[in-house]
C-alpha positions as a Markdown table, in Angstrom:
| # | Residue | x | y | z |
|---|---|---|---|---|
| 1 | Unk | 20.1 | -15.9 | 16.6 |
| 2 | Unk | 18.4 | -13.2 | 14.7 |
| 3 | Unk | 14.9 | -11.9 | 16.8 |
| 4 | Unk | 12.0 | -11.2 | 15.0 |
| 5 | Unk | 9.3 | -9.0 | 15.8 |
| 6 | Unk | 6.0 | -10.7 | 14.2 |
| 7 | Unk | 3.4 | -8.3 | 14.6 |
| 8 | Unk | -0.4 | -9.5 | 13.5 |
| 9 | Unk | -3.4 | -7.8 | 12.9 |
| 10 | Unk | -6.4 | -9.9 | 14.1 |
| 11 | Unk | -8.5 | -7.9 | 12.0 |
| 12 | Unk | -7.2 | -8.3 | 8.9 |
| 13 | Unk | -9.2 | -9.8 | 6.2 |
| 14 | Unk | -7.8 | -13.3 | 6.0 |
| 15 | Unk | -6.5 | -13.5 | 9.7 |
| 16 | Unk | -6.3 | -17.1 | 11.6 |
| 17 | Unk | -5.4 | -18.2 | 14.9 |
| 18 | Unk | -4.3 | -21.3 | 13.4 |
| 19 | Unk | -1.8 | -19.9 | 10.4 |
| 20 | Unk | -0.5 | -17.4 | 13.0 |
| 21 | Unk | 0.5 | -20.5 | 15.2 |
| 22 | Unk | 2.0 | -22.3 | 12.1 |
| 23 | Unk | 4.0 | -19.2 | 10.9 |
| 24 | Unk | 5.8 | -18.7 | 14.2 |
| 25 | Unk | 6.4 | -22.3 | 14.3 |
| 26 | Unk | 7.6 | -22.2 | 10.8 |
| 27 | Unk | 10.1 | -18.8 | 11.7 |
| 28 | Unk | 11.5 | -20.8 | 15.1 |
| 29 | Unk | 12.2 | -23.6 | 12.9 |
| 30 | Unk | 14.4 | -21.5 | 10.9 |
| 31 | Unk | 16.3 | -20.6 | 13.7 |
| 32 | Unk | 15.1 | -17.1 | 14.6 |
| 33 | Unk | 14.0 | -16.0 | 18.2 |
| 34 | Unk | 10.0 | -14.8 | 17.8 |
| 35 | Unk | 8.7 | -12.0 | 19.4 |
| 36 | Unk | 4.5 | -11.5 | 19.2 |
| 37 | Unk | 3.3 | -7.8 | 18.3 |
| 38 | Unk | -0.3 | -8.1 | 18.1 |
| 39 | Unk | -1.9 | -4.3 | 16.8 |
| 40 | Unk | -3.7 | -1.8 | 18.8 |
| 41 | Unk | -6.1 | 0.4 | 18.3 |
| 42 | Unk | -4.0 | 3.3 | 19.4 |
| 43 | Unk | -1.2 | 1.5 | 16.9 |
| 44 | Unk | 1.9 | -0.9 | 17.1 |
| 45 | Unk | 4.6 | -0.9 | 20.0 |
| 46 | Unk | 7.5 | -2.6 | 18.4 |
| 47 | Unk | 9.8 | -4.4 | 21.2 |
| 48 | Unk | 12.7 | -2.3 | 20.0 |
| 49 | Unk | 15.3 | -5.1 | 20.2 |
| 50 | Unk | 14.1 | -6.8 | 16.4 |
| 51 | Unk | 16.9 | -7.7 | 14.0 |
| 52 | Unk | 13.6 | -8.1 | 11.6 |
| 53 | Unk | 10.2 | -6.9 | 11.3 |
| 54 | Unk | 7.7 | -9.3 | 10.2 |
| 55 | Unk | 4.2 | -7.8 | 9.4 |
| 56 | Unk | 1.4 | -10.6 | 9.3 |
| 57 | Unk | -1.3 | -8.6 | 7.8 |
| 58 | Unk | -1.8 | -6.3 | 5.0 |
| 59 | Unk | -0.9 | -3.1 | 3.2 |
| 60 | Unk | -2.7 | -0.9 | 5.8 |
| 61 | Unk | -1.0 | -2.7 | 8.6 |
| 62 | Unk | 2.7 | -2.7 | 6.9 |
| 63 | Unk | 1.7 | 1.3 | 6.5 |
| 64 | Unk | 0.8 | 1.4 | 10.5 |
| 65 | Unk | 4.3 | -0.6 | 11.2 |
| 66 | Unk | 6.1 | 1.6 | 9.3 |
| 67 | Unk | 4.9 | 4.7 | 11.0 |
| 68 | Unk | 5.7 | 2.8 | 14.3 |
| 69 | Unk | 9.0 | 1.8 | 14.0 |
| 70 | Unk | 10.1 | 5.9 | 12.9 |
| 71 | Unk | 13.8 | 6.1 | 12.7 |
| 72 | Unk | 14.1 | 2.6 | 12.1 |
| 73 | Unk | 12.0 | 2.4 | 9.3 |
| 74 | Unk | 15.3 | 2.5 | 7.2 |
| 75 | Unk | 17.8 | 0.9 | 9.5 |
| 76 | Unk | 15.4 | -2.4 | 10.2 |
| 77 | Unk | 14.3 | -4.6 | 7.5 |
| 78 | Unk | 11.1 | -5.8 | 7.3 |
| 79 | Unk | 9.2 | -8.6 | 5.9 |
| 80 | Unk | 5.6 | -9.8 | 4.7 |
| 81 | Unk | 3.6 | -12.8 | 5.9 |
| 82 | Unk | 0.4 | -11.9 | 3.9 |
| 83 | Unk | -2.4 | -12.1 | 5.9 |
| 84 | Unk | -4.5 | -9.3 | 4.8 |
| 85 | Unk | -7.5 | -8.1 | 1.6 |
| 86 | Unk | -5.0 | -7.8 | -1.5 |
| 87 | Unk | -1.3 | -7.6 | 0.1 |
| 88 | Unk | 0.0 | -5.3 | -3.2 |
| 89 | Unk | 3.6 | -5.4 | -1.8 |
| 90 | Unk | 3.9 | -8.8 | -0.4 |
| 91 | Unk | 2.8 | -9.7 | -4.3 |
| 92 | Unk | 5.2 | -7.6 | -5.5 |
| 93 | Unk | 8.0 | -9.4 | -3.6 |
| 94 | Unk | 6.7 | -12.5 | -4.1 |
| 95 | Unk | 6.2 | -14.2 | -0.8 |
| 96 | Unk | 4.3 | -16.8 | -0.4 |
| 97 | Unk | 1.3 | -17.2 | 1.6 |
| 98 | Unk | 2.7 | -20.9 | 3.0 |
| 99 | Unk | 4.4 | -20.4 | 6.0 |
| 100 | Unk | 6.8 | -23.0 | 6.1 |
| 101 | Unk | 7.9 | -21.7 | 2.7 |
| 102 | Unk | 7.9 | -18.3 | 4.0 |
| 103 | Unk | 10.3 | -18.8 | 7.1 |
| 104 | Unk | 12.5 | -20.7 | 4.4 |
| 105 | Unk | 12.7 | -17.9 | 2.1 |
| 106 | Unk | 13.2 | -15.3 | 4.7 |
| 107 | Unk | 16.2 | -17.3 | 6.2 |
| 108 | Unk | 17.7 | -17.8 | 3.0 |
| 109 | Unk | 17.2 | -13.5 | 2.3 |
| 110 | Unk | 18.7 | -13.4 | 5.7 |
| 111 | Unk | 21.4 | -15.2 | 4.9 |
| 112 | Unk | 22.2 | -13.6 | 1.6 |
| 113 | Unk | 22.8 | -10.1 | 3.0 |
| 114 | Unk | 21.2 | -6.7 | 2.8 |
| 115 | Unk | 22.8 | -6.2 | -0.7 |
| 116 | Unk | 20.6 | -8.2 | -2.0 |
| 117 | Unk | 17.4 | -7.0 | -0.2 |
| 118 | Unk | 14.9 | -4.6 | -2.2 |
| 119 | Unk | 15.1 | -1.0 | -1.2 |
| 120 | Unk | 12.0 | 1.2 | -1.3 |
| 121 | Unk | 11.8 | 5.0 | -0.8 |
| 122 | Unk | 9.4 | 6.2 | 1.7 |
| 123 | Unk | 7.1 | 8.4 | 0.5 |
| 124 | Unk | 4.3 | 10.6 | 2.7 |
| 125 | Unk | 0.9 | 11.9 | 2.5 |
| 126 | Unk | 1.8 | 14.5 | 5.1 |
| 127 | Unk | 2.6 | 12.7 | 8.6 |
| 128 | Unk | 1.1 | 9.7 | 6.8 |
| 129 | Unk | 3.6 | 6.8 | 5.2 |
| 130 | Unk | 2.5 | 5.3 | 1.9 |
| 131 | Unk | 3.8 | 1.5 | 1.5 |
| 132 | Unk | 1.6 | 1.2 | -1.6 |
| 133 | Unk | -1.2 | 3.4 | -2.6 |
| 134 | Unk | -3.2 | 6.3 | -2.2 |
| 135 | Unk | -6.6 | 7.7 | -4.0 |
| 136 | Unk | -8.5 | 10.8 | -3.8 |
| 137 | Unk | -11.8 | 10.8 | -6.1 |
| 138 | Unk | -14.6 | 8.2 | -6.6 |
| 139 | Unk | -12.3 | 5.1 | -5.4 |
| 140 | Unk | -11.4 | 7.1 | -2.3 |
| 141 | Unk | -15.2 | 7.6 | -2.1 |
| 142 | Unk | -16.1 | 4.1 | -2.3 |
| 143 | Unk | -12.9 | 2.8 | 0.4 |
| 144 | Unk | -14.9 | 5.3 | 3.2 |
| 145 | Unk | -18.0 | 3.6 | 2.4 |
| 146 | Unk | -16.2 | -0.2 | 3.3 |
| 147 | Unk | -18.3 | -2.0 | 5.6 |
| 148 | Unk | -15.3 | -3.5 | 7.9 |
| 149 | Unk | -17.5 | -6.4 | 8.7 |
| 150 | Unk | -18.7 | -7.2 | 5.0 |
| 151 | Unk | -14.9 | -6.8 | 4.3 |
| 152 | Unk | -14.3 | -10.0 | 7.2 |
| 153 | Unk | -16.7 | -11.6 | 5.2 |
| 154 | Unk | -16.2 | -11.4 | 1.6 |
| 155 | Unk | -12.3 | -9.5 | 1.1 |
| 156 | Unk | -12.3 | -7.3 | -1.7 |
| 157 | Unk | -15.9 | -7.9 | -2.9 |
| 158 | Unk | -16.9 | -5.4 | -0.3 |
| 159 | Unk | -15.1 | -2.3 | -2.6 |
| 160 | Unk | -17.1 | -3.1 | -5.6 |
| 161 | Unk | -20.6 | -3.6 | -2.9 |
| 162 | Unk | -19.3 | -0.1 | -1.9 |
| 163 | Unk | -19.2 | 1.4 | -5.3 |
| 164 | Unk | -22.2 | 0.6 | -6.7 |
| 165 | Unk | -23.5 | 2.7 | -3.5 |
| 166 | Unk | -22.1 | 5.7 | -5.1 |
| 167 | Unk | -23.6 | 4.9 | -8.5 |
| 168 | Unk | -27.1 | 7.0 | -7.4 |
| 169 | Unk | -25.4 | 10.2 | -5.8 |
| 170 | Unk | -21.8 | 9.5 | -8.1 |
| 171 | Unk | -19.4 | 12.3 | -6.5 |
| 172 | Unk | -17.6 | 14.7 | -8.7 |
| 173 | Unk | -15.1 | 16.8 | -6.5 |
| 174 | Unk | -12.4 | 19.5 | -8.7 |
| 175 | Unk | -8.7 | 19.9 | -7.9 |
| 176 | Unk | -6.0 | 21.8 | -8.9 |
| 177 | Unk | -3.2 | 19.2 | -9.2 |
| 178 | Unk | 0.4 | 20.7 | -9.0 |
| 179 | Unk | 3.7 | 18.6 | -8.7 |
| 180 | Unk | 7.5 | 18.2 | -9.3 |
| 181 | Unk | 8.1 | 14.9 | -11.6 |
| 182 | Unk | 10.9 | 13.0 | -11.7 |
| 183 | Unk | 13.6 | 14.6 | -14.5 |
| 184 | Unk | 12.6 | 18.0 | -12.6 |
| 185 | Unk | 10.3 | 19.4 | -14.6 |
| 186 | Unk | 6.2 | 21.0 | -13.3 |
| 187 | Unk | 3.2 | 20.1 | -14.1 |
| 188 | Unk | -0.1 | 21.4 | -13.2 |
| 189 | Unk | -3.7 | 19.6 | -13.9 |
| 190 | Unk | -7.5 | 20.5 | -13.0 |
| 191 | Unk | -8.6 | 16.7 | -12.5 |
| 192 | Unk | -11.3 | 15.1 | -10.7 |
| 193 | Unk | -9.6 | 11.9 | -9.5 |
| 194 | Unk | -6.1 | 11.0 | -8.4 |
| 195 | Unk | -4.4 | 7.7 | -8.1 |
| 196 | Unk | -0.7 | 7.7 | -6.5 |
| 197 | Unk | 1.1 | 4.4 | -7.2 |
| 198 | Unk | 4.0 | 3.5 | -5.7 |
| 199 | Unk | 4.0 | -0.3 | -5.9 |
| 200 | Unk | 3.9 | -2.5 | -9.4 |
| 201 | Unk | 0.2 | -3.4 | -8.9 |
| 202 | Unk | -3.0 | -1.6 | -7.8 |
| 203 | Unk | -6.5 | -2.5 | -6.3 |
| 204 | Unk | -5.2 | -6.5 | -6.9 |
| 205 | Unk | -3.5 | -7.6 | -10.2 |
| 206 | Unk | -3.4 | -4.6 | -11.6 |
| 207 | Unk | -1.0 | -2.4 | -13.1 |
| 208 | Unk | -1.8 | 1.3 | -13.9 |
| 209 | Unk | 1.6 | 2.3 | -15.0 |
| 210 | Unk | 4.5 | 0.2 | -16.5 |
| 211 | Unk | 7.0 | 2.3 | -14.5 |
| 212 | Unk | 5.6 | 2.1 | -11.0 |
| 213 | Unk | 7.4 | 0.0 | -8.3 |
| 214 | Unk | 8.7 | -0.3 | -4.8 |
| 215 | Unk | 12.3 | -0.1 | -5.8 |
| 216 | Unk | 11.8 | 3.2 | -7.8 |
| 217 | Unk | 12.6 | 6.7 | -6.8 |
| 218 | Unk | 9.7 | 8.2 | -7.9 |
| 219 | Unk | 5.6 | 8.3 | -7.7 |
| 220 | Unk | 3.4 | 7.4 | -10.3 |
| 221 | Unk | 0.8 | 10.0 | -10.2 |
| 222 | Unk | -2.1 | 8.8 | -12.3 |
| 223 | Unk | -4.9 | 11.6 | -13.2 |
| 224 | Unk | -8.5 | 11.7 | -14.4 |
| 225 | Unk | -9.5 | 15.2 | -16.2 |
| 226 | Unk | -13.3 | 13.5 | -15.4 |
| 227 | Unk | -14.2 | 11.3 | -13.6 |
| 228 | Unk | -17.8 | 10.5 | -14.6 |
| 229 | Unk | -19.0 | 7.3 | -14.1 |
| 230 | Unk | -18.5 | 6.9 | -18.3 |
| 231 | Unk | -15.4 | 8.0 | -17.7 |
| 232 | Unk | -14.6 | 5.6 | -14.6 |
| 233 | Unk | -16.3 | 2.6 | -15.8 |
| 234 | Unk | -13.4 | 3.0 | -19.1 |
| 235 | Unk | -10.8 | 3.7 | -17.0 |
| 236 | Unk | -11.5 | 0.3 | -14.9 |
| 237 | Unk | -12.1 | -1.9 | -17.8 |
| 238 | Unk | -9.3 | -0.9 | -19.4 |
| 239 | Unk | -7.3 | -1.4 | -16.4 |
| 240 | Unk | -8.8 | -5.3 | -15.8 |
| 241 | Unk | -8.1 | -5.7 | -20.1 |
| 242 | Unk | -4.6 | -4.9 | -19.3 |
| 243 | Unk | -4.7 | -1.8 | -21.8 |
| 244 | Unk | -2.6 | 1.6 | -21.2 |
| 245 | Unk | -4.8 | 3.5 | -19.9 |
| 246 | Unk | -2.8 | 6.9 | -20.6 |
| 247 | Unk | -3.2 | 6.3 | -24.6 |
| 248 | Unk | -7.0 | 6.1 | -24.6 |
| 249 | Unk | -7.6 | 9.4 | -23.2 |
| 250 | Unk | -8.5 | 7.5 | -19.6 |
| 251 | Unk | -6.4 | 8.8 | -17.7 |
| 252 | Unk | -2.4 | 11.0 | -17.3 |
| 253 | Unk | 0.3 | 9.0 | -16.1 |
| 254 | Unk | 3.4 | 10.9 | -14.4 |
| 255 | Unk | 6.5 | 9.9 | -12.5 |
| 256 | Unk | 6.7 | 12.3 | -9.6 |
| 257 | Unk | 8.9 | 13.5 | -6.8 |
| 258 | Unk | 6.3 | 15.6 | -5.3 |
| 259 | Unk | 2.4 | 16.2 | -5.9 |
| 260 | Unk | 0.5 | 19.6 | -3.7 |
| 261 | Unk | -3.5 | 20.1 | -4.1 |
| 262 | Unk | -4.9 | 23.2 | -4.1 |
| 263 | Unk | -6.9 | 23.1 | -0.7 |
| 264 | Unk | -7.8 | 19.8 | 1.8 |
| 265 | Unk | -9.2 | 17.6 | -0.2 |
| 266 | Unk | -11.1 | 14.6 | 1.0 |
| 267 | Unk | -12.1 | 11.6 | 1.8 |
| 268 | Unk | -8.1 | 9.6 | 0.6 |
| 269 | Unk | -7.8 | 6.4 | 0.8 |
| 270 | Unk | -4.3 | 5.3 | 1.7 |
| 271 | Unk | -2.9 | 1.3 | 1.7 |
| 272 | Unk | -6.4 | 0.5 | 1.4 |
| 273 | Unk | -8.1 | 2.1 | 4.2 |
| 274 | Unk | -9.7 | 5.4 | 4.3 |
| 275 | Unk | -8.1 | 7.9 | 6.3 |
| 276 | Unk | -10.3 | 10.5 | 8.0 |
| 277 | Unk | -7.4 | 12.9 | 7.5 |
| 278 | Unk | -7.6 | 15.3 | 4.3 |
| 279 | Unk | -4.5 | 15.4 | 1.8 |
| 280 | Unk | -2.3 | 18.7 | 1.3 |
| 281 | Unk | 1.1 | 17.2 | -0.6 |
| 282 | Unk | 2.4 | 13.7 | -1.3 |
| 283 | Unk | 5.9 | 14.2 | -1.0 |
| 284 | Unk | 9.4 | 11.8 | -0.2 |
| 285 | Unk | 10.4 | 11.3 | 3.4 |
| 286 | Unk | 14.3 | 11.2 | 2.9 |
| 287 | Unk | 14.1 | 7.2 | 4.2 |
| 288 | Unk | 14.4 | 4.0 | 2.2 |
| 289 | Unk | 12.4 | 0.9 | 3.5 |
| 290 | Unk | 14.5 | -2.5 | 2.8 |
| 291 | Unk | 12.4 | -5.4 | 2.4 |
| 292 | Unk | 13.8 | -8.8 | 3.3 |
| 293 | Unk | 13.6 | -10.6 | 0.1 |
């Protein structure tokens, strides 16, 4: 019988008592032996013992999990019972939120074998895993300003409640961007906003680049030369349109290995939260994340 850490995040945007109680029902009757991880403030304390890693919550608490579980971040795989604001890599792996049909398809994955399983390279914002995203400019901006209540109450409407709080004192912050891309050549950018992508989808349904995703050996560093509210407003509408944003003039798109900023910049939004810690480099940890799907 396989054991399976579920860890949960009661503060996650779409948390219940009751769906919790109906996913570990759902995972015992699949046969697997369920062991409860509820989150800490001080972080996650994994049992140590898992065959599996089940995170019921979102990006940001897949990102804590991961920083958790250290060594066995690539020996240990993990899976995604979404229970959190947007859940960019649980979309990307399509699981479903119901969680009967959740323990189904996780037992069938199981049962199919790690060669079939979805391996991700782990890449690092410093000490700092990145399962999904990370932002420096006005988005990063607008993440800090989150009321975590308002966020309980309405999910992702809270970002956009947050931007237009920028709108009167809209901040505009240079950086020299340097970085290593992904057929080994340099590039080197003065840009006001940065967007590092490494799943298909960003801020919801969205997809900035055609090349970014979890399975991918590379970054998809996404730069803005300005990023004036003009400038942001086009780069967001042509995001929702669907439109490349690169061949407008929006935006640069890159496929990176590595990414260094000139000095600490701040504040960075990482998996959706804001991190009071300032970015130096984005750059690849040397372990591969396998999803269980």
């Amino acid at each position: 019988m396989a054991v399976i850490d579920l860890v949960y995040n009661p503060a996650a945007g779409s948390f219940r008592e009751a769906t919790l109680a109906q996913l570990v029902r759902a995972l015992e009757g699949e046969g697997f032996d369920v062991s409860m991880v509820p989150t800490r403030i001080d972080g996650v304390e994994l049992s140590g013992r898992a065959d599996i890693v089940c995170v019921h919550g979102g990006d940001g608490t897949l990102r804590d999990v991961v920083r958790a579980m250290g060594a066995d971040a690539g020996r240990v795989p993990i899976c995604i019972a979404r229970s959190g604001t947007i859940n960019l890599v649980a979309r990307e792996l399509g699981y479903p939120g119901k969680p009967q049909t959740f323990a189904a398809q996780v037992a069938a994955a199981w049962k199919r074998g790690p060669e079939r399983w979805v391996r991700s390279p782990l890449f690092m914002l410093g000490e700092m895993p990145i399962v999904s995203c990370l932002s420096i400019g006005p988005d990063s901006a607008a993440v800090a300003r989150v009321s975590g209540p308002l966020k309980k109450r309405i999910g992702r409407l809270a970002y956009a409640v947050a931007m237009l709080s920028l709108l009167r004192e809209w901040p505009r912050s240079p950086m020299t961007v340097k970085g290593e891309m992904a057929d080994g050549s340099t590039f080197e950018d003065e840009v006001e906003a940065v967007i590092a992508s490494h799943a298909a989808l960003y801020a919801g349904p969205f997809q900035l680049s055609p090349r970014a995703g979890l399975a991918t050996d590379a970054i998809e560093i996404i730069t803005l030369q300005r990023a004036s509210r003009a400038g942001m407003l086009a780069f967001v509408i042509a995001a929702m349109l669907r439109l490349p944003v690169d061949r407008f003039g929006f935006a640069t798109i890159r496929s990176a290995r590595r990414v260094t900023f000139d000095r600490c910049v701040s504040p960075v939004q990482v998996d959706g939260d804001h991190m009071p810690e300032c970015a130096y480099a984005i750059a690849p940890s040397g372990t591969v994340l396998t999803y269980l799907a």
